[in-house]
MARKE-168165 format. One record per atom (N, C-alpha, C, O): residue in three letters; x, y, z. Coordinates in steps of 0.2 Angstrom, whole numbers, padded with zeros to 4 digits, always signed. Atoms other than C-alpha are relative to their C-alpha. Layout:
<rs>
AlaXYZ;...
</rs>
This chain:
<rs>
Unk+0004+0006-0002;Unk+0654+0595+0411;Unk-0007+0002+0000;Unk-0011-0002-0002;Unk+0007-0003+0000;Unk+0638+0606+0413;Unk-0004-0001-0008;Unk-0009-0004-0009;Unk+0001+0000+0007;Unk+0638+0608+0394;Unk-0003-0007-0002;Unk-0008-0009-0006;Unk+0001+0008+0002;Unk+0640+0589+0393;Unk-0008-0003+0001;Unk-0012-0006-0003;Unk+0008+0002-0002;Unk+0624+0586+0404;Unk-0005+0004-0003;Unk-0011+0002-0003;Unk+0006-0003+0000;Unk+0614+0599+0397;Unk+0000-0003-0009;Unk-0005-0005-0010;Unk+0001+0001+0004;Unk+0618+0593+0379;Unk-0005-0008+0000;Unk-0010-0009-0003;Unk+0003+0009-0001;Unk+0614+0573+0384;Unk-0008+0002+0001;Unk-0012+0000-0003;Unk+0007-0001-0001;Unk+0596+0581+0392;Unk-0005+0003-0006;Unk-0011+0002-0007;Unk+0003-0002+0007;Unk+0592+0590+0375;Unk-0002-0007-0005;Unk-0007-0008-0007;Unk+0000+0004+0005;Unk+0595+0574+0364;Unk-0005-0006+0005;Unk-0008-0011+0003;Unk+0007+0007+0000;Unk+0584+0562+0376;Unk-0005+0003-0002;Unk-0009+0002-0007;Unk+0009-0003+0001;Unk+0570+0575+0377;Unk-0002+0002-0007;Unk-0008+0002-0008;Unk+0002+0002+0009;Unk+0569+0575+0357;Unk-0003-0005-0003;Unk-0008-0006-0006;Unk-0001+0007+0000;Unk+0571+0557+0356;Unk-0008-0001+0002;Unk-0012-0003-0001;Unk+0007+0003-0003;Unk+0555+0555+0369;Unk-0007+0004-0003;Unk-0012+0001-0004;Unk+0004-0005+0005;Unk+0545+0570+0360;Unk+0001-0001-0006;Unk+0000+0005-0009;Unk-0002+0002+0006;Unk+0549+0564+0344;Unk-0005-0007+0000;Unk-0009-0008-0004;Unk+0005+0006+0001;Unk+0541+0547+0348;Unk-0007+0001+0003;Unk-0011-0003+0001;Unk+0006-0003-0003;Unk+0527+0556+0359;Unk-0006+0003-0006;Unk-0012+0003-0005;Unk+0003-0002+0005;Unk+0523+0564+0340;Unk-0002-0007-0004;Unk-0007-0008-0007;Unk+0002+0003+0004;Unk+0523+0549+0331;Unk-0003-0008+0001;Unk-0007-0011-0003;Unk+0004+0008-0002;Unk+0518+0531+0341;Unk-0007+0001+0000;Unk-0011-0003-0002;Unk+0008+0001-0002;Unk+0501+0538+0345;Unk-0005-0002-0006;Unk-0011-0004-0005;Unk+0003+0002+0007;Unk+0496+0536+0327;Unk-0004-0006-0001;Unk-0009-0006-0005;Unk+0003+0007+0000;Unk+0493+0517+0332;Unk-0004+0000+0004;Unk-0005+0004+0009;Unk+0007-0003-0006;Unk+0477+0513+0340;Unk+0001-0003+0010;Unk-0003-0003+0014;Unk-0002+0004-0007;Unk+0485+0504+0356;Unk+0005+0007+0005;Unk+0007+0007+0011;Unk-0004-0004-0004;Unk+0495+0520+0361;Unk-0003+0006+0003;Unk-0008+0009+0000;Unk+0005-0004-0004;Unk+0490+0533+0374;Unk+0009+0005+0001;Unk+0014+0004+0004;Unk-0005-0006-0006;Unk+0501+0550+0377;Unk-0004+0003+0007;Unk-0010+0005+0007;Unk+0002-0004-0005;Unk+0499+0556+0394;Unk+0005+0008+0005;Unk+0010+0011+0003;Unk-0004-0002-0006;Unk+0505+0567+0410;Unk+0002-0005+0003;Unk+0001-0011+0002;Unk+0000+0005-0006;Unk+0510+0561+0425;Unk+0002+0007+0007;Unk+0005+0012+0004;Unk-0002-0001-0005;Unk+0514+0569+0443;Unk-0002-0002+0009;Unk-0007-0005+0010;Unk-0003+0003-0006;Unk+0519+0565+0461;Unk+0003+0001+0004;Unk+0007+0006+0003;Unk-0003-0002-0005;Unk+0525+0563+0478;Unk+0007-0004+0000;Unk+0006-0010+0001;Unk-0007+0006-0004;Unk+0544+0555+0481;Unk+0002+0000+0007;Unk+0002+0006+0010;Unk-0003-0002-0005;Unk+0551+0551+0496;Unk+0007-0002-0001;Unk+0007-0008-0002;Unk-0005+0001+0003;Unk+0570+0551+0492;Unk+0005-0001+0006;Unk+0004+0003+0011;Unk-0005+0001-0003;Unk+0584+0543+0501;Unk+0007-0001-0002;Unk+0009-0005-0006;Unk-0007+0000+0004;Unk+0603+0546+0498;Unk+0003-0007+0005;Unk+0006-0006+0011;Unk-0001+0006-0005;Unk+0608+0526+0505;Unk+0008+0001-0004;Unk+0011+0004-0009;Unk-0012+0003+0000;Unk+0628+0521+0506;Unk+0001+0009+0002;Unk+0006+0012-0001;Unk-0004-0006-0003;Unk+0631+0539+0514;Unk+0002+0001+0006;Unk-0002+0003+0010;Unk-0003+0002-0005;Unk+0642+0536+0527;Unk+0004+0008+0002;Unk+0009+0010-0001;Unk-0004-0008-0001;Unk+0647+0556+0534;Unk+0004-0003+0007;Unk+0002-0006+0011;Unk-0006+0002-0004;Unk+0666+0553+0544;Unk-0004+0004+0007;Unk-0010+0005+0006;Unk+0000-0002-0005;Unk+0665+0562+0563;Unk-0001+0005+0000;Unk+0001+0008-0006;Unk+0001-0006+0002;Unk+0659+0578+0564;Unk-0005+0002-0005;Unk-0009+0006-0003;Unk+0006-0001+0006;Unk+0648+0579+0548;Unk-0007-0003+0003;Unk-0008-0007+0007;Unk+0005+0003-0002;Unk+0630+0578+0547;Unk-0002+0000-0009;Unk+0001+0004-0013;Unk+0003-0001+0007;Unk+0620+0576+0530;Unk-0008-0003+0001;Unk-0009-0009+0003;Unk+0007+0002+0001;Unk+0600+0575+0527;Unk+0000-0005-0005;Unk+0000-0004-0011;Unk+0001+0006+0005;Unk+0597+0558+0519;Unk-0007-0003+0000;Unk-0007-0009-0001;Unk+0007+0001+0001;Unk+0578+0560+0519;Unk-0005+0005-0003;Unk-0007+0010-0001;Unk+0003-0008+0002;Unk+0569+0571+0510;Unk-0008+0000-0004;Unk-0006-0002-0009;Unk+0005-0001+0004;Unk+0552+0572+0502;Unk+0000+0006-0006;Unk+0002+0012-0007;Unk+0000-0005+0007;Unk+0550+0579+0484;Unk-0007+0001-0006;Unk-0013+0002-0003;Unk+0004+0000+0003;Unk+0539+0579+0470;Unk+0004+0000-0007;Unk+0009+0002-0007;Unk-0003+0001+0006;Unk+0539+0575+0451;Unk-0006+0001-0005;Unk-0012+0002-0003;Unk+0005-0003+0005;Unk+0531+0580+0435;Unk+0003-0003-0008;Unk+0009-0003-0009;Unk-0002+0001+0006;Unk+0532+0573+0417;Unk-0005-0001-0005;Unk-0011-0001-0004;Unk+0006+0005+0003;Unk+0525+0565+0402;Unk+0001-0007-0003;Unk+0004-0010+0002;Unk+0002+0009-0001;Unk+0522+0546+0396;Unk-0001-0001-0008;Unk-0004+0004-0010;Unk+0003+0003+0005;Unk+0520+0539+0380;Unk+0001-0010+0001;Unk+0006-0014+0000;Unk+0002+0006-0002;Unk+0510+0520+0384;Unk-0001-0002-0006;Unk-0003+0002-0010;Unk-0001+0006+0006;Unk+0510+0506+0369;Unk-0001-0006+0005;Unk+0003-0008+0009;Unk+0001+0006-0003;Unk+0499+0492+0375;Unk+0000-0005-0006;Unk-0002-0005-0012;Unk-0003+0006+0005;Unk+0505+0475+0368;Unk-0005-0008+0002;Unk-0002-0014+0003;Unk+0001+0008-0003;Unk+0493+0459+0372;Unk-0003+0003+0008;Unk-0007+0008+0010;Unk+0001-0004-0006;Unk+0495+0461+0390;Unk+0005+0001+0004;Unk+0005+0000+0010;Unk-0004-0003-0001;Unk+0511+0468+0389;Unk+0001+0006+0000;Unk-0003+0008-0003;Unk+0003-0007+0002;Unk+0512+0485+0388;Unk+0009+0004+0001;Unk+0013+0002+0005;Unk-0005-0002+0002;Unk+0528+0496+0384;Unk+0000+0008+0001;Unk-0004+0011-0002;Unk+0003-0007-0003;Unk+0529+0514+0393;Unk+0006+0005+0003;Unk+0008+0006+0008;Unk-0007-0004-0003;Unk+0544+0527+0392;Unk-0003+0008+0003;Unk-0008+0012+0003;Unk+0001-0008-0002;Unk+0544+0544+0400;Unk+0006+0004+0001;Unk+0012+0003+0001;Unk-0006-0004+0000;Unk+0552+0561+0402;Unk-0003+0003+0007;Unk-0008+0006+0007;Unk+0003-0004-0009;Unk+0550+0568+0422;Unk+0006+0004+0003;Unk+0012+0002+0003;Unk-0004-0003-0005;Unk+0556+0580+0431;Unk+0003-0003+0007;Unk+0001-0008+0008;Unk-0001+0004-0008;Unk+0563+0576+0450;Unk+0003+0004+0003;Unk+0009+0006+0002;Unk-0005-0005-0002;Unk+0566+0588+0461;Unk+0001-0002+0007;Unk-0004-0003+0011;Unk-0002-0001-0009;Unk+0574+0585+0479;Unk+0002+0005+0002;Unk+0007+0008+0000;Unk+0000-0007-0003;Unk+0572+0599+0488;Unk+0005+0002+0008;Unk+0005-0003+0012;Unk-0003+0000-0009;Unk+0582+0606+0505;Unk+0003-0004+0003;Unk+0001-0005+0009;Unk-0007+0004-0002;Unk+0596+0595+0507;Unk+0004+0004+0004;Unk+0006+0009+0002;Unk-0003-0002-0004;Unk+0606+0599+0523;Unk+0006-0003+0001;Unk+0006-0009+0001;Unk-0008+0004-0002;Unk+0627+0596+0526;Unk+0002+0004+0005;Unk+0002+0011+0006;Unk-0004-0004-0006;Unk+0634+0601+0540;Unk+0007-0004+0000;Unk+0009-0010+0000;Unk-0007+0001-0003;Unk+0652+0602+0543;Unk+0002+0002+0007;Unk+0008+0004+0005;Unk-0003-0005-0004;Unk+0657+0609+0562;Unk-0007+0004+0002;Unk-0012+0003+0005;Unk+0006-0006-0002;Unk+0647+0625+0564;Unk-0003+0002-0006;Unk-0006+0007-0006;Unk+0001-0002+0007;Unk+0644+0626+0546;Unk-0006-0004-0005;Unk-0006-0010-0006;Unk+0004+0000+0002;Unk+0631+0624+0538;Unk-0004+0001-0009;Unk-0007+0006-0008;Unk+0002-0001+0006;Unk+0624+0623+0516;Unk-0007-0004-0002;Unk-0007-0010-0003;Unk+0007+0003+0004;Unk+0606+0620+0509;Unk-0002-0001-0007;Unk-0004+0004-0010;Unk-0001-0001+0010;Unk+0605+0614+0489;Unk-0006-0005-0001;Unk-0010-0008+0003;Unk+0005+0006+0001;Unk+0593+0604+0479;Unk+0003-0003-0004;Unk+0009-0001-0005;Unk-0004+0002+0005;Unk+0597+0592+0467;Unk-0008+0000-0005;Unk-0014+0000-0004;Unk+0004+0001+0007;Unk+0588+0591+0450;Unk+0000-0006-0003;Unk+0005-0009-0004;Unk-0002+0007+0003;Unk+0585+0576+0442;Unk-0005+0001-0007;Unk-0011+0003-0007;Unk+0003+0002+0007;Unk+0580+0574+0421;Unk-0001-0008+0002;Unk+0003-0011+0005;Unk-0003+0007-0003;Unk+0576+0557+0423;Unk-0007-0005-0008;Unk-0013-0004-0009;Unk+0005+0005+0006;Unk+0569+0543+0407;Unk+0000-0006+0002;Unk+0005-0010+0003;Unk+0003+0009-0005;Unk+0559+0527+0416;Unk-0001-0003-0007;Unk-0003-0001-0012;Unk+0003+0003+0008;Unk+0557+0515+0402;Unk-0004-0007+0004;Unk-0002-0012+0004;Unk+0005+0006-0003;Unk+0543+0504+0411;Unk-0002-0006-0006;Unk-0003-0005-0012;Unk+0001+0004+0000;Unk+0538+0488+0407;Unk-0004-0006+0004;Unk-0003-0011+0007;Unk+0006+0003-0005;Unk+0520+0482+0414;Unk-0003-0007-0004;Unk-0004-0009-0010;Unk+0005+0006+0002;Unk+0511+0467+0414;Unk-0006+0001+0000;Unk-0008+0004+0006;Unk+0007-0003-0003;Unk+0494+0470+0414;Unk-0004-0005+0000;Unk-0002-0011-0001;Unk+0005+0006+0004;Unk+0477+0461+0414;Unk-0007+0003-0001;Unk-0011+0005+0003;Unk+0007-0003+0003;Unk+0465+0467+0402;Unk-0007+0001+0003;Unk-0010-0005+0003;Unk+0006+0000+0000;Unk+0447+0472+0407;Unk-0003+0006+0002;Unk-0001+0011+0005;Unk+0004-0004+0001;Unk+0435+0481+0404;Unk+0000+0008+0001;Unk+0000+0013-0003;Unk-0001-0007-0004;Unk+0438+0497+0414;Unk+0005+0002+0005;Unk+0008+0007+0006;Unk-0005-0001-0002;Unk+0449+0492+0423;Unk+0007-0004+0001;Unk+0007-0010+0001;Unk-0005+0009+0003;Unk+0466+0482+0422;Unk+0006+0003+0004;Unk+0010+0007+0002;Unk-0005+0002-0003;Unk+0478+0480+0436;Unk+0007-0002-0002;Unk+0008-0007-0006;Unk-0006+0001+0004;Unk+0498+0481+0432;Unk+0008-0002+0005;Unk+0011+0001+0010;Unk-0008-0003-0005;Unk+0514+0479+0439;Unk+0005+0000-0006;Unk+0005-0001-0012;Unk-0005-0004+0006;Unk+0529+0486+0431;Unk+0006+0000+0003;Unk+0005+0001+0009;Unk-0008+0002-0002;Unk+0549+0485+0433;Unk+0003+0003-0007;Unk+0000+0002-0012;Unk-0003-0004+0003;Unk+0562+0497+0424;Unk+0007+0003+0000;Unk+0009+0005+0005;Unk-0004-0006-0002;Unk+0576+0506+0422;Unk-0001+0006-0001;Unk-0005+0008-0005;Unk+0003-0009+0000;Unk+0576+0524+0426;Unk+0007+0003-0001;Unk+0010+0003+0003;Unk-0005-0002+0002;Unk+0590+0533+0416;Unk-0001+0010+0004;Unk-0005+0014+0004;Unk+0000-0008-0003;Unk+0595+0550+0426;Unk+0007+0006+0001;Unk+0012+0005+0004;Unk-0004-0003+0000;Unk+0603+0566+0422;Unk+0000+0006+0006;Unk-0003+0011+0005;Unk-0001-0006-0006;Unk+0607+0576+0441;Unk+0003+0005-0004;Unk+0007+0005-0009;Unk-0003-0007+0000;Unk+0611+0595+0443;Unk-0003+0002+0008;Unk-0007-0001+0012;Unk+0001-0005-0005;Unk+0612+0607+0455;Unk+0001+0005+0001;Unk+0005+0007-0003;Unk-0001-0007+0000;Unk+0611+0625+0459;Unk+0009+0002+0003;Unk+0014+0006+0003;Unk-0009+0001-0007;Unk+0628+0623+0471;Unk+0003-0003-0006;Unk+0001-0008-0010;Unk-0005+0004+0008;Unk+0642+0621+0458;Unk+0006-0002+0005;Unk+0011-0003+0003;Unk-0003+0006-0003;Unk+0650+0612+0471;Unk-0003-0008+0002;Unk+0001-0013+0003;Unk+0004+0007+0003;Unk+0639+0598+0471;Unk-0002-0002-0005;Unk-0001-0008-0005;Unk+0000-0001+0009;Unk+0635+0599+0453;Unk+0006-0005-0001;Unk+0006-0010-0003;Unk-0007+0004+0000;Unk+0654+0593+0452;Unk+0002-0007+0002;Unk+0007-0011+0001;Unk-0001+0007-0002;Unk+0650+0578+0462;Unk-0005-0006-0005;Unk-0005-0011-0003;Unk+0005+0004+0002;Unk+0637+0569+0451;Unk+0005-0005-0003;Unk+0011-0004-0002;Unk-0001+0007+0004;Unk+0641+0552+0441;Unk-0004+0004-0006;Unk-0009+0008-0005;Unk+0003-0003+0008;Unk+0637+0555+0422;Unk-0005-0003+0001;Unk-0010+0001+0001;Unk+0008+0002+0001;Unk+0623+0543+0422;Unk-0001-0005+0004;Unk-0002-0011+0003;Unk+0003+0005-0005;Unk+0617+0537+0436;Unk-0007-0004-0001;Unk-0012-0001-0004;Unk+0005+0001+0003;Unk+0605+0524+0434;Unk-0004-0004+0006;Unk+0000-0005+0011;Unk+0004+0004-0004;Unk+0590+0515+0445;Unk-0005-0005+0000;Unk-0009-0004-0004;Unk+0005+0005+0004;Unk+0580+0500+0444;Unk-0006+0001+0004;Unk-0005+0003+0009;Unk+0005-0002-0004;Unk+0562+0503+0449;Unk-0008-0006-0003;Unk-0009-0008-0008;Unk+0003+0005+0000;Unk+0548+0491+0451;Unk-0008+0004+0005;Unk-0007+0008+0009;Unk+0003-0002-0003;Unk+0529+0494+0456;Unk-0006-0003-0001;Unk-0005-0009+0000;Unk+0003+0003+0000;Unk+0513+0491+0453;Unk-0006+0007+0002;Unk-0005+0011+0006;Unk+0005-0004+0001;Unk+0496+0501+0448;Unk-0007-0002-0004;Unk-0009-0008-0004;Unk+0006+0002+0001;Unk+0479+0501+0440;Unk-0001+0008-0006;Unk+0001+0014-0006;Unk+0002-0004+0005;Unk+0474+0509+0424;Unk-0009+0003-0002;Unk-0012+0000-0007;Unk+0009+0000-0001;Unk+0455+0514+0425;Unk-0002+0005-0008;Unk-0001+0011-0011;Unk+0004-0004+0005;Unk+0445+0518+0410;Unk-0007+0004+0000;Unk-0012+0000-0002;Unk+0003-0007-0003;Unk+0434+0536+0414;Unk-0001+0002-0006;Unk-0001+0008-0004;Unk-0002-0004+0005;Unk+0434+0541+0395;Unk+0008+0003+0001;Unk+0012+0000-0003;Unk-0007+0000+0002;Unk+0451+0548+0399;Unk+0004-0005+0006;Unk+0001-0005+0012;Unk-0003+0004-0005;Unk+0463+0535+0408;Unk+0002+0002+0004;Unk+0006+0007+0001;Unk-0003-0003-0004;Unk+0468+0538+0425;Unk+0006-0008+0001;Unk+0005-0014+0000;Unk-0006+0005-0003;Unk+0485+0528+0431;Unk+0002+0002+0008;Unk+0007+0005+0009;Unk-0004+0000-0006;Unk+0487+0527+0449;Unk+0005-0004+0003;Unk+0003-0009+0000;Unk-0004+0003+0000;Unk+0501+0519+0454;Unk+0005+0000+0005;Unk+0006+0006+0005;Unk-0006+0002-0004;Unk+0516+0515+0469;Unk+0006-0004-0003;Unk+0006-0010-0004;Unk-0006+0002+0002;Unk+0534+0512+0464;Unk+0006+0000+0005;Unk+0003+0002+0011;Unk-0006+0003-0005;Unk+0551+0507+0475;Unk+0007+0001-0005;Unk+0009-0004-0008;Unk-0007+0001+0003;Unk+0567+0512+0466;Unk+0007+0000+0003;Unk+0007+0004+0008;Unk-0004+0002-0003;Unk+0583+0507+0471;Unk+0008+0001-0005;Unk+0009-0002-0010;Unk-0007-0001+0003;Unk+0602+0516+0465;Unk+0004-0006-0002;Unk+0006-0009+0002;Unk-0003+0007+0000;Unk+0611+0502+0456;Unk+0006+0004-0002;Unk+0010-0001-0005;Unk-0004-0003+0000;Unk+0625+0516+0454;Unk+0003+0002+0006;Unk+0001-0001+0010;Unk+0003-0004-0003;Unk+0631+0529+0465;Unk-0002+0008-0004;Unk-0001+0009-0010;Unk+0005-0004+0004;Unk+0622+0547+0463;Unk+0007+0004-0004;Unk+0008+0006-0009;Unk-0005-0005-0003;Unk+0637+0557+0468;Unk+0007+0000+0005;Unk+0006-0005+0009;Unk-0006+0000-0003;Unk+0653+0558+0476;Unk-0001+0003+0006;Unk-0005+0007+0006;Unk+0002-0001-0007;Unk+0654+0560+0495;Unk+0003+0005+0004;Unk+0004+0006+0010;Unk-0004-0008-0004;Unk+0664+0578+0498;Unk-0004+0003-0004;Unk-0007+0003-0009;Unk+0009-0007+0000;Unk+0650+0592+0499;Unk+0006+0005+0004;Unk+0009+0005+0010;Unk-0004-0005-0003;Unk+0660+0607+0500;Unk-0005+0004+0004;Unk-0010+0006+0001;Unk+0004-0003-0003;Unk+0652+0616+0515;Unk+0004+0008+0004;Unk+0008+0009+0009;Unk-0006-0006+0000;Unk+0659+0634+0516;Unk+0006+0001+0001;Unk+0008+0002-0005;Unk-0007+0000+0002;Unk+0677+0634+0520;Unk+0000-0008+0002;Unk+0006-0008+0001;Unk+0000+0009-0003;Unk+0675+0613+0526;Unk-0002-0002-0009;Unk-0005+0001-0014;Unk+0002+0007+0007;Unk+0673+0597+0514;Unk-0004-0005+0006;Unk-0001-0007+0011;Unk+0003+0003-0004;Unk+0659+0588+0522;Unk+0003-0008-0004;Unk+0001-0010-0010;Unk-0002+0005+0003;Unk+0668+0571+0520;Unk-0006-0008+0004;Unk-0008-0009+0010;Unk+0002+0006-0002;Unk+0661+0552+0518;Unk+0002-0004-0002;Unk+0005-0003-0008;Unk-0001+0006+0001;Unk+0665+0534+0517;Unk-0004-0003-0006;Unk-0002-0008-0010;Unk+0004+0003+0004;Unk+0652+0530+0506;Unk-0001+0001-0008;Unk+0003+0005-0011;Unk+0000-0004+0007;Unk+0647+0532+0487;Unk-0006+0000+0001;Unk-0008-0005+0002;Unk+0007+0001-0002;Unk+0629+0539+0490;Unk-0005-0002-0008;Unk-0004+0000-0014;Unk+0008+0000+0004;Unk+0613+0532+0480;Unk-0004+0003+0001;Unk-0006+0005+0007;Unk+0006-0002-0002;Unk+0598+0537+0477;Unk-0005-0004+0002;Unk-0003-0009-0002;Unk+0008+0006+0000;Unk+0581+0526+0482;Unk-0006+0005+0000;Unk-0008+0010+0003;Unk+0007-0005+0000;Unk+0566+0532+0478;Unk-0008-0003+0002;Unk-0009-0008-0001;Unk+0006+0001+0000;Unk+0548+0530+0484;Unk-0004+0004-0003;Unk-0003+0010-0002;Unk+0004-0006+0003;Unk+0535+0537+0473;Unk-0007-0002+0001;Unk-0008-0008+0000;Unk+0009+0000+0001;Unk+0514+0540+0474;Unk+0002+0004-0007;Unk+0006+0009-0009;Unk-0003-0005+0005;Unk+0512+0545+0457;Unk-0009-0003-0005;Unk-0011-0008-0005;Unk+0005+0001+0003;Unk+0497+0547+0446;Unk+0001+0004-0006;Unk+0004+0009-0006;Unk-0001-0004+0006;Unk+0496+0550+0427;Unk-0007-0001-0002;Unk-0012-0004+0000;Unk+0007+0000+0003;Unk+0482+0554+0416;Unk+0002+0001-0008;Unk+0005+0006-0010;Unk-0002-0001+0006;Unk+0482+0551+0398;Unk-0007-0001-0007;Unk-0013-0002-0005;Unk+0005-0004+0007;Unk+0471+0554+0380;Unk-0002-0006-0006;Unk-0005-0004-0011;
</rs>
C-alpha cells in the first residue's frame, strides 16, 4: 500500500512540474511559491468510552503554484506539502504521538477583478490528497484518496513580483482515515469516519 501511495505521489508531482516547465511560456501565466499556517481539524471523530484523541492541531504548508489568468477567470493548480504535526490518542493509561503527512494537489478556480495593482479574488476547489505517516499503524488507516472541497478568497498585488495573500476553509467530503489508532497494546476505537477540515493563512509569491 505504501509503494502504491508513493507511486501515485511521483506521477502528480511530474504531471505538475511538467506543466510548471511548460504553461509559463504564455504571457498570462505566473509560477510561484506559496507557504502557510493551517489549523486542522479531524471532524466525524467520535472516540467510544475511555479514549481520547487530539482533534485540533495547528500546522503549516509549503508548495508551488502554477496561475493562468483567463479574462477574469483565472485557473490555478498546485503541489503543497501539509504537515499535522503532534497528534495525541490515548487509550487508558496509554498513550502515542504521530504526524500525518499530507501530498496534496488544489486545482483553484478564482474569479477575479482585474486592476491595476490590484485584483481581489475568491476561489473554490478540489484538493486532491495523498496522507502518510511515520506510525505504520496509522499509515494503514488512510483512505486512498481523500478528497476536500475548499473555498476562499484573496488579493493578488502587483509589487514587480505578485504577492497572493489569501484565507481558505476546506471541508472533508471523504473520510481521512479509519477510526482504530493502535495505541501500544490498545486500539484506540471510534464511531466515526474522521475528516479533515482545514483552515488556512497562506501567502504565495510569484514571477
Amino acid at each position: 500500500m505504501t509503494r502504491i501511495k508513493r507511486s501515485a505521489r511521483s506521477r502528480w508531482g511530474w504531471v505538475v512540474l511538467s506543466l510548471a516547465c511548460v504553461v509559463p511560456s504564455t504571457a498570462h501565466a505566473q509560477v510561484g511559491v506559496l507557504a502557510g499556517y493551517n489549523r486542522d481539524a479531524l471532524g466525524d471523530f467520535l472516540p467510544a468510552g475511555g479514549f481520547d484523541f487530539t482533534d485540533l492541531n495547528d500546522g503549516f504548508h509549503i508548495g508551488i503554484f502554477l496561475n493562468v489568468n483567463l479574462a477574469s477567470f483565472a485557473l490555478r493548480p498546485a503541489l503543497v506539502y501539509h504537515r499535522v504535526p503532534s497528534l495525541v490518542a490515548t487509550a487508558g493509561e496509554e498513550q502515542v504521538r504521530f504526524d500525518i503527512d499530507l501530498l496534496e494537489i488544489p486545482v483553484d478556480v478564482r474569479i477575479r477583478i482585474p486592476l491595476p495593482s490590484v485584483s481581489p479574488y475568491l476561489l473554490a476547489g478540489p484538493v486532491f490528497t495523498f496522507p502518510s505517516s511515520t506510525l505504520a499503524g496509522v499509515d494503514d488507516l488512510f483512505t486512498a484518496r481523500p478528497i476536500r472541497a475548499e473555498f476562499g478568497a484573496g488579493l493578488e498585488l502587483d509589487l514587480g513580483l505578485r504577492l497572493w495573500p489569501e484565507v481558505r476553509y476546506g471541508f472533508g467530503i471523504n473520510s481521512l482515515m479509519g477510526s482504530e489508532v493502535p495505541v501500544g497494546s490498545s486500539v484506540l476505537r471510534g464511531d466515526g469516519k474522521p475528516r479533515l477540515d482545514t483552515l488556512t493563512l497562506r501567502l504565495g509569491i510569484s514571477f
